[in-house]
N, CA, C and O atoms as a DFTB+ gen file, in Angstrom:
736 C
 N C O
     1  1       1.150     157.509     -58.890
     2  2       1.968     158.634     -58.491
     3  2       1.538     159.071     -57.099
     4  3       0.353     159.113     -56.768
     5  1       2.633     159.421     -56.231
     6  2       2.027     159.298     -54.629
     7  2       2.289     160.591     -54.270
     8  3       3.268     160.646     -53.525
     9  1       1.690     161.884     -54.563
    10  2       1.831     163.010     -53.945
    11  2       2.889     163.370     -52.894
    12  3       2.346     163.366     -51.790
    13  1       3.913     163.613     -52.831
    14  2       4.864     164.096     -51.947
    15  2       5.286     165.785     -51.658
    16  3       5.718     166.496     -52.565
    17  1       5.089     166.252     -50.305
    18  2       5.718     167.571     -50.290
    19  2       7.298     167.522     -50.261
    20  3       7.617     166.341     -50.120
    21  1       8.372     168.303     -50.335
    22  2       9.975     168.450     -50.157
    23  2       9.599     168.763     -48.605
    24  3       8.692     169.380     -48.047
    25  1      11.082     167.816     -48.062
    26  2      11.377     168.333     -46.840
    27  2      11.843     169.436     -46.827
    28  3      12.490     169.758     -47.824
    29  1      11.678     170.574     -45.546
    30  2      11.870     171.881     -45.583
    31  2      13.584     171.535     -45.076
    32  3      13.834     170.991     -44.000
    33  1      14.470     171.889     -45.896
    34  2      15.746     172.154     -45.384
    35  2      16.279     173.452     -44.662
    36  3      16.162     174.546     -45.212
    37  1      16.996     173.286     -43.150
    38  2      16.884     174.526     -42.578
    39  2      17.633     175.480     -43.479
    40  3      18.688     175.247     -44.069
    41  1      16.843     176.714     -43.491
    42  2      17.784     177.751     -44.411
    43  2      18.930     178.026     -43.625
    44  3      18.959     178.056     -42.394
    45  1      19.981     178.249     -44.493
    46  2      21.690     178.614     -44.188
    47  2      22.772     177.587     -44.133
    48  3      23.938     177.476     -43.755
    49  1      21.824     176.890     -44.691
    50  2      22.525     175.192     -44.561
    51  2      23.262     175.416     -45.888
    52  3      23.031     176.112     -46.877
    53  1      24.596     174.249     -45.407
    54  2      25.487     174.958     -46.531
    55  2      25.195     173.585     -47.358
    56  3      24.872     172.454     -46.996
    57  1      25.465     174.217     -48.708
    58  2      24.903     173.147     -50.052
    59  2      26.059     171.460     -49.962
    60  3      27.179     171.586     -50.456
    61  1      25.841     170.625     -49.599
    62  2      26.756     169.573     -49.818
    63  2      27.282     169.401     -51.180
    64  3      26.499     169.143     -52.094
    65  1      28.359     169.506     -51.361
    66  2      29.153     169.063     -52.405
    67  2      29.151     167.684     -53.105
    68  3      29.127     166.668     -52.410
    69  1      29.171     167.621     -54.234
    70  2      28.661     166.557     -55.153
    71  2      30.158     166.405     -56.402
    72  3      31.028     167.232     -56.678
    73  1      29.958     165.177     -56.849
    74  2      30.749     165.039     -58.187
    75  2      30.029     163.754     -58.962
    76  3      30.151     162.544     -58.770
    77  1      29.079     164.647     -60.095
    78  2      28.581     163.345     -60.904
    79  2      27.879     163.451     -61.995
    80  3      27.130     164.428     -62.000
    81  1      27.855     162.749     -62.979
    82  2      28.032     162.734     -64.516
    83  2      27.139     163.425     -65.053
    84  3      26.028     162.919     -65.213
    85  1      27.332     164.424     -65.365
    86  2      26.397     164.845     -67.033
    87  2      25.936     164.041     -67.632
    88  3      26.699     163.510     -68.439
    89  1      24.597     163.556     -67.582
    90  2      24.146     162.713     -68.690
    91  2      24.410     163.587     -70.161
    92  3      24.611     162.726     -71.017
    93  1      24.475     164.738     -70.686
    94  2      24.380     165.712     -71.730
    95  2      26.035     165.507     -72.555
    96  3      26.298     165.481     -73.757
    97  1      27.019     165.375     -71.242
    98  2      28.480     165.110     -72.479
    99  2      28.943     163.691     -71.366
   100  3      30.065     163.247     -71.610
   101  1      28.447     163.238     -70.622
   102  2      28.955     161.775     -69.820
   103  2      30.542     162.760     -69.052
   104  3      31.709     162.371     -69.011
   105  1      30.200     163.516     -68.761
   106  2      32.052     164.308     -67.929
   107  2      30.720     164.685     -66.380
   108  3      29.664     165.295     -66.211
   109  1      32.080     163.510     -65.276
   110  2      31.910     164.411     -64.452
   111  2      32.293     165.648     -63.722
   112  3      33.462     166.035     -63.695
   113  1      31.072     166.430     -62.980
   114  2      31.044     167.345     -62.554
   115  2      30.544     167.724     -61.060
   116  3      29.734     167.192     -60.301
   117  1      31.349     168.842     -60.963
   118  2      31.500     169.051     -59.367
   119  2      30.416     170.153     -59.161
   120  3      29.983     170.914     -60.026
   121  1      29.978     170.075     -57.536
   122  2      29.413     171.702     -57.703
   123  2      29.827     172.840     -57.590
   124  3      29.288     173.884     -57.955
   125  1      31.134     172.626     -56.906
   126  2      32.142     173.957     -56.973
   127  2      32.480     174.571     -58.280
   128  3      32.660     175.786     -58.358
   129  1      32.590     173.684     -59.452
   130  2      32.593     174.020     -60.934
   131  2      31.122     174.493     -61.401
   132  3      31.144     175.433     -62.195
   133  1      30.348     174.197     -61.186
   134  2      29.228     174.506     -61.691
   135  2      28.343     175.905     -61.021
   136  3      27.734     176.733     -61.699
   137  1      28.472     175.896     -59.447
   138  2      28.179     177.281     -59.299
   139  2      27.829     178.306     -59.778
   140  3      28.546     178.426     -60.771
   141  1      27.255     179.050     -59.728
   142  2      26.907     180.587     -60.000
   143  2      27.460     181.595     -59.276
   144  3      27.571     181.459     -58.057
   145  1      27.902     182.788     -59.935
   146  2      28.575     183.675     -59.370
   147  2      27.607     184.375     -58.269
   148  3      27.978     185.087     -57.336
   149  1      26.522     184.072     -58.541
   150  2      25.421     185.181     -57.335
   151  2      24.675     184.271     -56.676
   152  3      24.193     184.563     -55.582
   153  1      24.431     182.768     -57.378
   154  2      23.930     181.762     -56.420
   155  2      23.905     180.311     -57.756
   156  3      24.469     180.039     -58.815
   157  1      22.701     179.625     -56.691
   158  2      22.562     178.490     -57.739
   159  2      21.617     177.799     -57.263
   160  3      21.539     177.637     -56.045
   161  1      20.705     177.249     -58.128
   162  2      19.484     176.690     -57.931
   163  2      20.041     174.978     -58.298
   164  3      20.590     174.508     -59.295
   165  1      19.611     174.371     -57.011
   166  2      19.682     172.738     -57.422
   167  2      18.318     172.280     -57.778
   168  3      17.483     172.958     -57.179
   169  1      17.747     171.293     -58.603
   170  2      16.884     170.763     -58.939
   171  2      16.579     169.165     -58.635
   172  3      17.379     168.344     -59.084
   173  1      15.836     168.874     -58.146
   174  2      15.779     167.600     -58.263
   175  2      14.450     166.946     -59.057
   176  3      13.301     166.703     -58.691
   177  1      15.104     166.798     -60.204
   178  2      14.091     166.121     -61.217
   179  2      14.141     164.939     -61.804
   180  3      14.993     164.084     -61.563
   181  1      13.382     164.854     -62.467
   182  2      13.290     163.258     -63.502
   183  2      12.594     163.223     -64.437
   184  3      11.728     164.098     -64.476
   185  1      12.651     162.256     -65.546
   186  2      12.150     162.340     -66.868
   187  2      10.773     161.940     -66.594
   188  3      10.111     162.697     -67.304
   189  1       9.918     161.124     -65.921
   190  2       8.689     160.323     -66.172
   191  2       8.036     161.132     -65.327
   192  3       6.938     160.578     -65.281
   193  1       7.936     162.508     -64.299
   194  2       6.682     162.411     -63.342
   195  2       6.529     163.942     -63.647
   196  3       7.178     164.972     -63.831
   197  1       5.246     163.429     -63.581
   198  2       3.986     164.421     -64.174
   199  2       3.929     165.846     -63.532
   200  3       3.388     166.857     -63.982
   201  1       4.462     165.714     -62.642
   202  2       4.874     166.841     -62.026
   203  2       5.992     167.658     -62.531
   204  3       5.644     168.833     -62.653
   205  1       7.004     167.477     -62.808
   206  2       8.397     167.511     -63.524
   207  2       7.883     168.328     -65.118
   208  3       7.937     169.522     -65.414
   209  1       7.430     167.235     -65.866
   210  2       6.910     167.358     -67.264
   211  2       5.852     168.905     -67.010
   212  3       6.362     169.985     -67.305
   213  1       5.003     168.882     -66.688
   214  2       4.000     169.917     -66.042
   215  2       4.961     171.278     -65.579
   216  3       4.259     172.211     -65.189
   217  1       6.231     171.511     -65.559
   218  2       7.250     172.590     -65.886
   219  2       8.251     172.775     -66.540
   220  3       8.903     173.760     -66.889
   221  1       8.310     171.666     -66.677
   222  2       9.639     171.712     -67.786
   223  2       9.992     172.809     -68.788
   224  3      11.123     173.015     -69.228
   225  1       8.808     173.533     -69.115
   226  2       9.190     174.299     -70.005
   227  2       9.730     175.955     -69.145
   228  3      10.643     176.715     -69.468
   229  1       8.733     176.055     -67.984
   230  2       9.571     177.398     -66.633
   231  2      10.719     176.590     -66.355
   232  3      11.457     177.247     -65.621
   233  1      11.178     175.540     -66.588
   234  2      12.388     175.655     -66.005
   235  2      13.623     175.724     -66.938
   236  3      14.761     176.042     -66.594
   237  1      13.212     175.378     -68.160
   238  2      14.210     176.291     -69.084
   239  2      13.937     177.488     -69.264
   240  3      14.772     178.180     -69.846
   241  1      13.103     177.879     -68.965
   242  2      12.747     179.554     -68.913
   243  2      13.789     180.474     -67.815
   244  3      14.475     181.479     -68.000
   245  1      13.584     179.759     -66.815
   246  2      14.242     180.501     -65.598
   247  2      15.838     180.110     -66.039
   248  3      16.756     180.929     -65.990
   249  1      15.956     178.986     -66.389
   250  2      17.579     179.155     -66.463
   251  2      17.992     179.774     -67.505
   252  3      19.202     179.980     -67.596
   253  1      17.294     180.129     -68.325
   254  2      17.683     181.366     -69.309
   255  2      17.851     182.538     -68.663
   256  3      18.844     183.265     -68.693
   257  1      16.792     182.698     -68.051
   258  2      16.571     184.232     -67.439
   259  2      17.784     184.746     -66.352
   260  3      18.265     185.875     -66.262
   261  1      18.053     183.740     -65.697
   262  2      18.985     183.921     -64.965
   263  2      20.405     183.780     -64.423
   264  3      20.982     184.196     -63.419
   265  1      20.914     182.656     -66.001
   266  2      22.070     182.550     -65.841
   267  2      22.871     183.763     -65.945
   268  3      23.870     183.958     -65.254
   269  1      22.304     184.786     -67.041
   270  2      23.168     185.769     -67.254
   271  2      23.506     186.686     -65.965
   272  3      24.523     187.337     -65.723
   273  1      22.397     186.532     -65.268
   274  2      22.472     187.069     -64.007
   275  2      23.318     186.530     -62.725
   276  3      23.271     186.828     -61.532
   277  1      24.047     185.688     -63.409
   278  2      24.874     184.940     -62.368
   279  2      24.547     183.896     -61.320
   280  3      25.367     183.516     -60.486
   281  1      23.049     183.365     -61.428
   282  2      22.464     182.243     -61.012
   283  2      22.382     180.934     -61.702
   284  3      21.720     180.839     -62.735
   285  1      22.989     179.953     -61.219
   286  2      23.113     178.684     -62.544
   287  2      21.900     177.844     -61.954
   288  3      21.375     177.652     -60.857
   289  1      21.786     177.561     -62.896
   290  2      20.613     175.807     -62.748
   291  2      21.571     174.837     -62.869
   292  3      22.422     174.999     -63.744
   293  1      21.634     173.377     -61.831
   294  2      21.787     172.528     -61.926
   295  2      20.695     171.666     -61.953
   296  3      19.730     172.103     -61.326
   297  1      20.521     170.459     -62.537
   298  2      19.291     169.290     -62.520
   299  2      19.924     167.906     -61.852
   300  3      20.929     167.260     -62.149
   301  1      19.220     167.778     -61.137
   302  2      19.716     165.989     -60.825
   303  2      18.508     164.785     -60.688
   304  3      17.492     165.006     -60.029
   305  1      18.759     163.365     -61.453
   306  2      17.747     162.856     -61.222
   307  2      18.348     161.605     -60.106
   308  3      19.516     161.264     -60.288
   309  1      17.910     161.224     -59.466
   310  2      18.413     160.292     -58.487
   311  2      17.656     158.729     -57.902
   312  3      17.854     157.900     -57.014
   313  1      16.557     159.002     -59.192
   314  2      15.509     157.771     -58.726
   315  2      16.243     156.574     -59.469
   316  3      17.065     156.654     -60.382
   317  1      15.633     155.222     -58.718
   318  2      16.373     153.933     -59.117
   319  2      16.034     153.545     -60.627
   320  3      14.929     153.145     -60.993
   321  1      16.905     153.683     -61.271
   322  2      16.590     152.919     -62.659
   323  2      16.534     151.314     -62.566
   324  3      15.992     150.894     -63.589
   325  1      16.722     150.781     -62.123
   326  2      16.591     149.348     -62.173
   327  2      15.209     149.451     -62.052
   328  3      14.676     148.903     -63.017
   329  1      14.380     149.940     -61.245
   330  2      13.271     149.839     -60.996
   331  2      12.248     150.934     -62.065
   332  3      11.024     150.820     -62.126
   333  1      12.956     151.852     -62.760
   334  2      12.497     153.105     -62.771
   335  2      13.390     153.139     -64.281
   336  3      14.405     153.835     -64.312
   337  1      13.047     152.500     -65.305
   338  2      14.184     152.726     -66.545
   339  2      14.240     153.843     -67.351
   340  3      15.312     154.285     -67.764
   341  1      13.267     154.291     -67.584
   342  2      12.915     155.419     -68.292
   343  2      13.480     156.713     -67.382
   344  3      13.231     157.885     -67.664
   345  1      14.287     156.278     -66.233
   346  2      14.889     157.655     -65.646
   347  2      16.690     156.930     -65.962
   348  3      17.498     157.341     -65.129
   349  1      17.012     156.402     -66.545
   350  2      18.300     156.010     -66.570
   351  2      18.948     157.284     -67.355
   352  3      18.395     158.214     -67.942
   353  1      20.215     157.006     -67.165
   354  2      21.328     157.910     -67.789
   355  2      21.156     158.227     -69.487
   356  3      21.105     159.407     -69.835
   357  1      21.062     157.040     -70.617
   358  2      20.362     157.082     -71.423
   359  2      19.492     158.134     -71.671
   360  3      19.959     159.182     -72.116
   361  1      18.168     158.013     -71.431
   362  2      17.047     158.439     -71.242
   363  2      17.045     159.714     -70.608
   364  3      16.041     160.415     -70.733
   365  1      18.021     160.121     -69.946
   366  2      18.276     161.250     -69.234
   367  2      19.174     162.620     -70.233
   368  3      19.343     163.819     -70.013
   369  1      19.485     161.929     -71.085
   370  2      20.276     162.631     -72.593
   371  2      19.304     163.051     -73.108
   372  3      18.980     164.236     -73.043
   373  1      18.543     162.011     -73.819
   374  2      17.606     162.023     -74.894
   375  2      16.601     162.809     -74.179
   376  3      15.848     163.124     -75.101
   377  1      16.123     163.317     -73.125
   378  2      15.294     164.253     -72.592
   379  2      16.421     164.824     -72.271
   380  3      17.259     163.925     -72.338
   381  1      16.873     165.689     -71.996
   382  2      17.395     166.836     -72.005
   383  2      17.583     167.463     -73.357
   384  3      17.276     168.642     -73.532
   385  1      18.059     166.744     -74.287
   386  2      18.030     167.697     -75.752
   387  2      16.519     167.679     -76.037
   388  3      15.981     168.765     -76.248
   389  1      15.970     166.847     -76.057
   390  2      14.214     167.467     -76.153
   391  2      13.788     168.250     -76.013
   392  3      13.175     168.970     -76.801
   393  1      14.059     168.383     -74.577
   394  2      13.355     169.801     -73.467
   395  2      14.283     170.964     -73.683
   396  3      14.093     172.152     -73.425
   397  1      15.192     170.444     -74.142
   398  2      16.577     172.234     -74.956
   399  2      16.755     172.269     -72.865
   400  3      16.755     173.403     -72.385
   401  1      16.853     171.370     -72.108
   402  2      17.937     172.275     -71.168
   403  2      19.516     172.495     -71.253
   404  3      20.549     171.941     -71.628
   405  1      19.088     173.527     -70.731
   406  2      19.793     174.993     -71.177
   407  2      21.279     174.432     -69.724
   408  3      22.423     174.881     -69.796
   409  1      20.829     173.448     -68.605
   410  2      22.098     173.417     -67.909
   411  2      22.237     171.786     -67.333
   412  3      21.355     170.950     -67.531
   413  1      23.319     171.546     -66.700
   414  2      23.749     170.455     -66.716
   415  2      22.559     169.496     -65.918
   416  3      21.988     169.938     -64.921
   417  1      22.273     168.215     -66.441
   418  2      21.035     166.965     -65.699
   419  2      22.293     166.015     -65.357
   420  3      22.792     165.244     -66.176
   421  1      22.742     166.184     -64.000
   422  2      23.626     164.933     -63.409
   423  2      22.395     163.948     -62.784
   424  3      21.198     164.147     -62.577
   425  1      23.223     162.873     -62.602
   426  2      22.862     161.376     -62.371
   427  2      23.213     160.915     -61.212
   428  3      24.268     160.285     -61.132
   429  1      22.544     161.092     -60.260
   430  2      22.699     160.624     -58.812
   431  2      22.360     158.780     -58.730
   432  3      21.388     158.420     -58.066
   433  1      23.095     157.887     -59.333
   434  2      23.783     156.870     -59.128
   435  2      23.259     156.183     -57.900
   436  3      22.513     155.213     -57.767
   437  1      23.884     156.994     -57.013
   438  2      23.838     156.071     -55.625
   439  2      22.520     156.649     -54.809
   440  3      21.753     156.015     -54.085
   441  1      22.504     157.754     -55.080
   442  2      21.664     158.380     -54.284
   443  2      21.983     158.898     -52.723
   444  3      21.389     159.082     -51.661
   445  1      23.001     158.980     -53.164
   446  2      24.108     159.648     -52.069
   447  2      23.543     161.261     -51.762
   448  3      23.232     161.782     -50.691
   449  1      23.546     161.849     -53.236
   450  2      23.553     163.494     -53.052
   451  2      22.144     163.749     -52.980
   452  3      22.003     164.869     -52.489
   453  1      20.778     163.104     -53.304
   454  2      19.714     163.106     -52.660
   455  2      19.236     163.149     -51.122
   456  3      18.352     163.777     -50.539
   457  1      20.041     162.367     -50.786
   458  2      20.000     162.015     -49.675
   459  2      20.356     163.041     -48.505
   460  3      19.848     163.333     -47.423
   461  1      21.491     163.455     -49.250
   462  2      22.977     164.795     -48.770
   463  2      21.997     166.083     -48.295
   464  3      22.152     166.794     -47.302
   465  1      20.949     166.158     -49.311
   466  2      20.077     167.461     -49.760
   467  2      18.597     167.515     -49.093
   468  3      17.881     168.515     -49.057
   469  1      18.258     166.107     -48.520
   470  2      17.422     165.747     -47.493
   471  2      16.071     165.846     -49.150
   472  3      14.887     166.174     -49.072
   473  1      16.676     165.524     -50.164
   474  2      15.611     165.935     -51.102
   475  2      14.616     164.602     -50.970
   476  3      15.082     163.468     -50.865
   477  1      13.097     164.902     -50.991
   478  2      11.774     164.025     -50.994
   479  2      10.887     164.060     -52.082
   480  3       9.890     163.354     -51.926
   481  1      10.984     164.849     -53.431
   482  2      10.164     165.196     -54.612
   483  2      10.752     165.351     -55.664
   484  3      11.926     165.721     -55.653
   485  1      10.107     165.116     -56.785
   486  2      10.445     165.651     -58.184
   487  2       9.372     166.342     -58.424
   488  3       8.274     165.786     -58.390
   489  1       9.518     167.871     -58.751
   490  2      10.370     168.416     -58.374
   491  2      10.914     169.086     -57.434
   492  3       9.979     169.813     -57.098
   493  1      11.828     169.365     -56.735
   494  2      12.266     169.577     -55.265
   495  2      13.461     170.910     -55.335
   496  3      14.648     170.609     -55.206
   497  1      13.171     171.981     -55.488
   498  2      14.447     173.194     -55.038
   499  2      15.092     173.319     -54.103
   500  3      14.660     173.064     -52.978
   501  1      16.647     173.873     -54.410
   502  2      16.907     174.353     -53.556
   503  2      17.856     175.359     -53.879
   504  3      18.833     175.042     -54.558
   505  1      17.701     176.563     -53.476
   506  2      18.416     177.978     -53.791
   507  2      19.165     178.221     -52.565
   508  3      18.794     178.258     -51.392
   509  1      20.917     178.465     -53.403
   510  2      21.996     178.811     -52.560
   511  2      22.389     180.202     -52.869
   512  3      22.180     180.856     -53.890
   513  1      23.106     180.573     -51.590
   514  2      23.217     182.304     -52.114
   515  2      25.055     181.918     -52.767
   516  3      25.549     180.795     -52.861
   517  1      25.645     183.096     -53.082
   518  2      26.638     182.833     -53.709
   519  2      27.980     181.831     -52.894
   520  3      28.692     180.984     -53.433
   521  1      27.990     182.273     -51.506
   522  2      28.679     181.525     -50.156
   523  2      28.005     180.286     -49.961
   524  3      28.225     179.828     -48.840
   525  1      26.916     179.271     -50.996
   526  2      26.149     178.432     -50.770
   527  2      25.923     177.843     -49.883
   528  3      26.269     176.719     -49.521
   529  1      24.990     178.981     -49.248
   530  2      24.406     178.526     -47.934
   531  2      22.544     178.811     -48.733
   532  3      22.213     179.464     -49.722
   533  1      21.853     178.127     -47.917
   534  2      20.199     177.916     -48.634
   535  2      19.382     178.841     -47.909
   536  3      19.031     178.803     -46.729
   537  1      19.037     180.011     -49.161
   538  2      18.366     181.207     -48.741
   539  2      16.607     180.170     -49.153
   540  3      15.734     180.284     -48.293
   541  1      16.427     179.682     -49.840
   542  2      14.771     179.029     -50.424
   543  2      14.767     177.627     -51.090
   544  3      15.409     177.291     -52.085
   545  1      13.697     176.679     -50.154
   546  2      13.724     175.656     -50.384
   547  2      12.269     175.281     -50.734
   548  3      11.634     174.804     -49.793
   549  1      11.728     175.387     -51.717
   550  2      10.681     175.536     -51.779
   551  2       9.500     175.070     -53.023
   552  3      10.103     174.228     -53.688
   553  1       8.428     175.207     -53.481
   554  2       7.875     175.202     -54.398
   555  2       8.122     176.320     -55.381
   556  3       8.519     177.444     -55.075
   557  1       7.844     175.893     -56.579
   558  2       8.221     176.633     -58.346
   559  2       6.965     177.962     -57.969
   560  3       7.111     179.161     -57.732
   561  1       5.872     177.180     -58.044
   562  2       4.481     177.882     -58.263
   563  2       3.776     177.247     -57.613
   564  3       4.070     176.308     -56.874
   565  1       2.303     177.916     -57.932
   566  2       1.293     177.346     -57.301
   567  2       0.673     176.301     -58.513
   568  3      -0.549     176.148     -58.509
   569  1       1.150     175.873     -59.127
   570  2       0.540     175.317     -60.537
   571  2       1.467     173.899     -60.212
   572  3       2.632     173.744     -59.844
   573  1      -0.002     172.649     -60.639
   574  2       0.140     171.436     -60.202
   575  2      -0.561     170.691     -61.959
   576  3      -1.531     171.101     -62.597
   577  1      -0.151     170.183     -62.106
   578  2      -1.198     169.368     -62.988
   579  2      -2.509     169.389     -62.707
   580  3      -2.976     169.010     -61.633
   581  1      -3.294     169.918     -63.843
   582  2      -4.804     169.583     -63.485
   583  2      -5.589     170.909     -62.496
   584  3      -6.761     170.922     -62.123
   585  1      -5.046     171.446     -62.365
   586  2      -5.521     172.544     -61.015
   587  2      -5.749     173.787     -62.079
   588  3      -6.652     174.507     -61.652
   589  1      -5.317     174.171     -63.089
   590  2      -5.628     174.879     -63.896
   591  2      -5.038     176.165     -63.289
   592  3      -5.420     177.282     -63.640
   593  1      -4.144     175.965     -62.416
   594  2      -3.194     177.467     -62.073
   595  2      -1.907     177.527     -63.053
   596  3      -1.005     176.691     -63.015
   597  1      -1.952     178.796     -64.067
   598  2      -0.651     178.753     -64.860
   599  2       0.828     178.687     -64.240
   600  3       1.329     179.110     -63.199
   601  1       1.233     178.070     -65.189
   602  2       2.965     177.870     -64.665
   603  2       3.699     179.179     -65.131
   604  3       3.937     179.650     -66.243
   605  1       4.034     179.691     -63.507
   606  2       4.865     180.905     -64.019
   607  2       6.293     180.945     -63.476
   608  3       7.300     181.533     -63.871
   609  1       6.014     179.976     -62.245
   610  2       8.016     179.942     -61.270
   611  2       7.569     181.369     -60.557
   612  3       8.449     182.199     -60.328
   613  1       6.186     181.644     -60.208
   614  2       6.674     183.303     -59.258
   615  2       6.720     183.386     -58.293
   616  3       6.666     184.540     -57.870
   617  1       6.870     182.069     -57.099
   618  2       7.240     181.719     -55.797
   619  2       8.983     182.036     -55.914
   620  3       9.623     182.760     -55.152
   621  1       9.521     181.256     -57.116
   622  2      11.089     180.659     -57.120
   623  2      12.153     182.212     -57.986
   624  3      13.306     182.642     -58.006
   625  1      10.702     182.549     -58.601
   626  2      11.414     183.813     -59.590
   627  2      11.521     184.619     -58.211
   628  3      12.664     184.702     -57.761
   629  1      10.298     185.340     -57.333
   630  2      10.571     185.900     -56.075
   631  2      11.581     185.572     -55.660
   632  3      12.227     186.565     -55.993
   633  1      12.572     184.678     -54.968
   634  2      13.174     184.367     -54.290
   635  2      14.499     184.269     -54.913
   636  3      15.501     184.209     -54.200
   637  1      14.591     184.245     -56.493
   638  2      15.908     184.439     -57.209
   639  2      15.755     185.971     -57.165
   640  3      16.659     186.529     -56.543
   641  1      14.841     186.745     -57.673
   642  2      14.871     188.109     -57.656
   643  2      15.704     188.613     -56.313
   644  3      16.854     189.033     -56.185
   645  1      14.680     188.401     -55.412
   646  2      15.325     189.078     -54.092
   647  2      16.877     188.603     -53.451
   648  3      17.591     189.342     -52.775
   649  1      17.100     187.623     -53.721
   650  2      18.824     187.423     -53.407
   651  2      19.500     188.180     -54.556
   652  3      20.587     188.647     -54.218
   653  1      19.198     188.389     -55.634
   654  2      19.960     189.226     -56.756
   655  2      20.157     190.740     -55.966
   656  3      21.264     191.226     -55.732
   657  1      19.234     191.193     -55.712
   658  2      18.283     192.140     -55.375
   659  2      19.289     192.288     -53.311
   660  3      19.117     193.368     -52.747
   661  1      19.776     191.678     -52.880
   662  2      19.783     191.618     -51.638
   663  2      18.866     191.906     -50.770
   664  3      19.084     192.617     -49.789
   665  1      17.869     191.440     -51.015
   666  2      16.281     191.265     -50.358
   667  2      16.392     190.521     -49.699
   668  3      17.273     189.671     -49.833
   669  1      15.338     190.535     -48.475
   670  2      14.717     189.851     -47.668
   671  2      14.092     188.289     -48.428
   672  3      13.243     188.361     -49.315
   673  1      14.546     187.151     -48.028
   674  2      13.779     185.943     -49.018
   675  2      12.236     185.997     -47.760
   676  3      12.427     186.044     -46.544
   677  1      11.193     185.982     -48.217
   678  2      10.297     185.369     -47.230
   679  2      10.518     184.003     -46.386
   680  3      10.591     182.951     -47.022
   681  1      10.611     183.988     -45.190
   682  2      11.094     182.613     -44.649
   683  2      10.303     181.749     -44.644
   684  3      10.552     180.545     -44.711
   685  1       8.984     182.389     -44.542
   686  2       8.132     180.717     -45.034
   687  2       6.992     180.504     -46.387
   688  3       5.981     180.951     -46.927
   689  1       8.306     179.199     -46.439
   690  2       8.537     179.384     -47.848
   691  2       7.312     177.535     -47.787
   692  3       7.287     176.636     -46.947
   693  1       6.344     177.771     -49.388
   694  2       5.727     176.758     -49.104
   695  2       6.873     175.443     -49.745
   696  3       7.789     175.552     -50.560
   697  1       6.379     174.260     -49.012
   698  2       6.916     173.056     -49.736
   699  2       6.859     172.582     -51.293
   700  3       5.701     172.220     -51.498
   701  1       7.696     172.429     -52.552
   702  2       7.805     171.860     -53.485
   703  2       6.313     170.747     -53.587
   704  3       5.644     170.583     -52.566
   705  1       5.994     170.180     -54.651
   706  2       5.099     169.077     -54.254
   707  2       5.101     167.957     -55.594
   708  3       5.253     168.544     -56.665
   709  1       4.985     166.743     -55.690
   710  2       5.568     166.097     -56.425
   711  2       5.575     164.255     -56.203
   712  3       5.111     163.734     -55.189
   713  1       6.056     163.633     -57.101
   714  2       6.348     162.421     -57.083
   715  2       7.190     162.154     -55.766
   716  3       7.519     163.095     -55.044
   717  1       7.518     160.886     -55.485
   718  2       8.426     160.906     -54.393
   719  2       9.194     160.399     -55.253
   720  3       8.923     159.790     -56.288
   721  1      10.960     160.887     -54.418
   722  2      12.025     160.567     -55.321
   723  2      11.612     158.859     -54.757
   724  3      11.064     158.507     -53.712
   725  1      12.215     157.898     -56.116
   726  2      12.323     156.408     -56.097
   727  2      13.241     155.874     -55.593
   728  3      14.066     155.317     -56.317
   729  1      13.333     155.873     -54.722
   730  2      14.593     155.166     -53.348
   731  2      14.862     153.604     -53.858
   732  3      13.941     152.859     -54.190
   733  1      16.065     153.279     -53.869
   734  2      16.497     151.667     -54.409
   735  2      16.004     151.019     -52.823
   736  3      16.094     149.812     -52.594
């Protein structure tokens, strides 16, 4: 596993638009459909890295907490399954009902919308305000595998709070840190 930070995407950057499959019902989906009325958190995750697994459970937490609030979670995994099987579409079902997420895990295929998102980690954020433009691109927590800092999301909860909130986001925001996404 090769330690990777997320590239910092400039904030105000508007979210690129996507259309692609729910591993959870196989229907694709757009992000204009999926949106949040007050914003929306993109994810870039995957089933196998230790990093990912090591929150999984804050990140059904937060999308509980905050859908009602009009912030949606999306998940996307985008690493090569040919190379990488245990992240296939398959496998991408059967972990999601495991882990009970709570919102849609699309399948970046080509690796088009990875790419789109300048995303470099699993796991890798990125928070749009409701006009999806990117108020925080950033790390969950300070909690890594092994470091013995609890997983709480209070970098990412900050930064959903304060756009709810019409707050100030802090602009420097630390980097995500993680597997590198698996490029074909």
């Amino acid at each position: 596993m090769a330690l990777t930070p997320s590239n910092m995407l400039p904030l105000g950057t508007k979210a690129p638009d996507f259309n692609l499959v729910d591993t959870k019902d196989n229907q694709k989906k757009s992000l204009t459909e999926l949106k949040g009325k007050n914003g929306t958190l993109i994810m870039f995750i995957c089933n196998h890295c230790p990093f990912v697994i090591h929150v999984n459970e804050q990140l059904v937490k937060l999308a509980q907490d905050y859908e009602s609030k009009g912030i949606y979670c999306i998940a996307i995994s985008s690493n090569d399954v040919e190379n990488y099987p245990q992240d296939g579409p398959d496998k991408m079902k059967t972990h999601a009902e495991e882990n009970h997420y709570p919102f849609p895990y699309l399948y970046d295929e080509t690796q088009e919308v990875a790419k789109a998102y300048d995303a470099a980690c699993t796991p890798d954020f990125f928070l749009f305000n409701d006009d999806l433009k990117l108020v925080y691109a950033g790390q969950l927590d300070g909690s890594r595998p092994g470091n013995d800092i609890p997983v709480t999301g209070e970098d990412l909860r900050s930064a959903m709070d304060a756009l709810l909130n019409n707050d100030t986001i802090n602009p420097n925001q630390k980097p995500s840190m993680g597997c590198n996404i698996k490029w074909k």
